[in-house]
C-alpha positions in Angstrom: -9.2 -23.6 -25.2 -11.1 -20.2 -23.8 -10.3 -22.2 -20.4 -6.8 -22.6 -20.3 -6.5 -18.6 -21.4 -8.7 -17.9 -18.5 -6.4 -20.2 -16.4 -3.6 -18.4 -17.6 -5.0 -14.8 -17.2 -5.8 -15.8 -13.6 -2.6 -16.9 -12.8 -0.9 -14.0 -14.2 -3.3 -11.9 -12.0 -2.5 -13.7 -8.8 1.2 -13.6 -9.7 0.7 -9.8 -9.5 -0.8 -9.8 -6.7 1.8 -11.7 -4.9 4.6 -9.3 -6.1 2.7 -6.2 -4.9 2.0 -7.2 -1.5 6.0 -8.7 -1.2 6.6 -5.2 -2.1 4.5 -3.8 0.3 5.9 -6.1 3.1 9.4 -5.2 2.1 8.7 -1.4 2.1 7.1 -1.9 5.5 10.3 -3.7 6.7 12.7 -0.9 5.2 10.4 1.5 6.6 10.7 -0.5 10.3 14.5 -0.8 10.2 16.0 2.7 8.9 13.2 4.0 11.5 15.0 2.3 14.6 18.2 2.8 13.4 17.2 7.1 13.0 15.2 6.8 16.5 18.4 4.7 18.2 21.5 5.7 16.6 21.0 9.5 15.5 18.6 10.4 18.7 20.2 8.8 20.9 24.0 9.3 19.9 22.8 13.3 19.8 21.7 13.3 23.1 24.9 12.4 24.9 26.5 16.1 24.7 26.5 18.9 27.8 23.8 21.0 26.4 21.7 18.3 25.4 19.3 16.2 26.8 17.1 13.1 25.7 14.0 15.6 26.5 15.4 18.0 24.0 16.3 15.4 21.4 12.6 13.9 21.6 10.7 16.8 21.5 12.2 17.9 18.4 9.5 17.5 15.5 12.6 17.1 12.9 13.1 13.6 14.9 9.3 11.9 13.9 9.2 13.5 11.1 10.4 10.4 9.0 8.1 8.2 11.0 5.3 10.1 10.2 5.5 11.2 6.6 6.9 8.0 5.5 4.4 6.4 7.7 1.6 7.9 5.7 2.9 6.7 2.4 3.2 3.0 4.0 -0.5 3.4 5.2 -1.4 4.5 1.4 0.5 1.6 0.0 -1.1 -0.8 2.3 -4.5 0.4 1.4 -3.3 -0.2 -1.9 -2.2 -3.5 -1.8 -4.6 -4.9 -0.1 -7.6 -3.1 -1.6 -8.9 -2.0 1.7 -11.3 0.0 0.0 -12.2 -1.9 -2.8 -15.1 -0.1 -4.3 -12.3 2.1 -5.7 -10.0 -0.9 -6.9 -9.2 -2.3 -10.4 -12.0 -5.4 -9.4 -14.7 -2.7 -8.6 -14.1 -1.1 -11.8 -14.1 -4.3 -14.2 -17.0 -5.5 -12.4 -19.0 -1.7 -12.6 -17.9 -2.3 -16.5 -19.6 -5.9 -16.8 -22.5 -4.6 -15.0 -23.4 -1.8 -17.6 -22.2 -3.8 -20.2 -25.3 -6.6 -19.0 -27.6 -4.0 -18.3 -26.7 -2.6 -22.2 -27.3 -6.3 -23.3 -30.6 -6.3 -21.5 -32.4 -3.5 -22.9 -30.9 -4.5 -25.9 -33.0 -8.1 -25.6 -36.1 -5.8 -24.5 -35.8 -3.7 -27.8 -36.2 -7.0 -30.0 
């Protein structure tokens, strides 16, 4: 019986799992295509007047802007998703926990 809960608890966990990183990979493609459309559509269709140039239109900080800030928060979430650095993850923590918790047990046994 304590199996087939564990079964279950697992498969709930990877379930999760999947439907954070199809998040992240649809983020990351949202992020991809209203970046091109910005960069080809407003950057480029500004730079067709007399007094402006592509130069001008590039150099402008307003125009990365959006890659770069959102590009930041889709870096974060990736680390997040994928647990790049898992010592600060949910795993690392319930693993910390059932270390101390054996450790407690231990000195516990030690005591009797």
């Amino acid at each position: 019986m304590e199996n087939i809960f564990r079964e279950e608890r697992e498969y709930i966990a990877a379930k999760k799992k999947v439907k954070k990183i199809k998040g992240f990979y649809i983020h990351f493609l949202v992020y991809v295509l209203v970046n091109i459309f910005i960069s080809g559509v407003i950057v480029f269709g500004l730079t067709r007047g007399d007094d402006r140039t592509f130069f001008n239109a590039i150099t402008n900080f307003g125009v990365y802007a959006t890659w770069i800030f959102w590009g930041i928060g889709v870096f974060f979430h990736w680390i997040g998703v994928f647990e790049v650095f898992s010592f600060i993850g949910k795993d690392w923590e319930d693993k910390k926990i059932k270390e101390l918790m054996e450790k407690e047990q231990q000195q516990r046994n030690k005591r009797r």
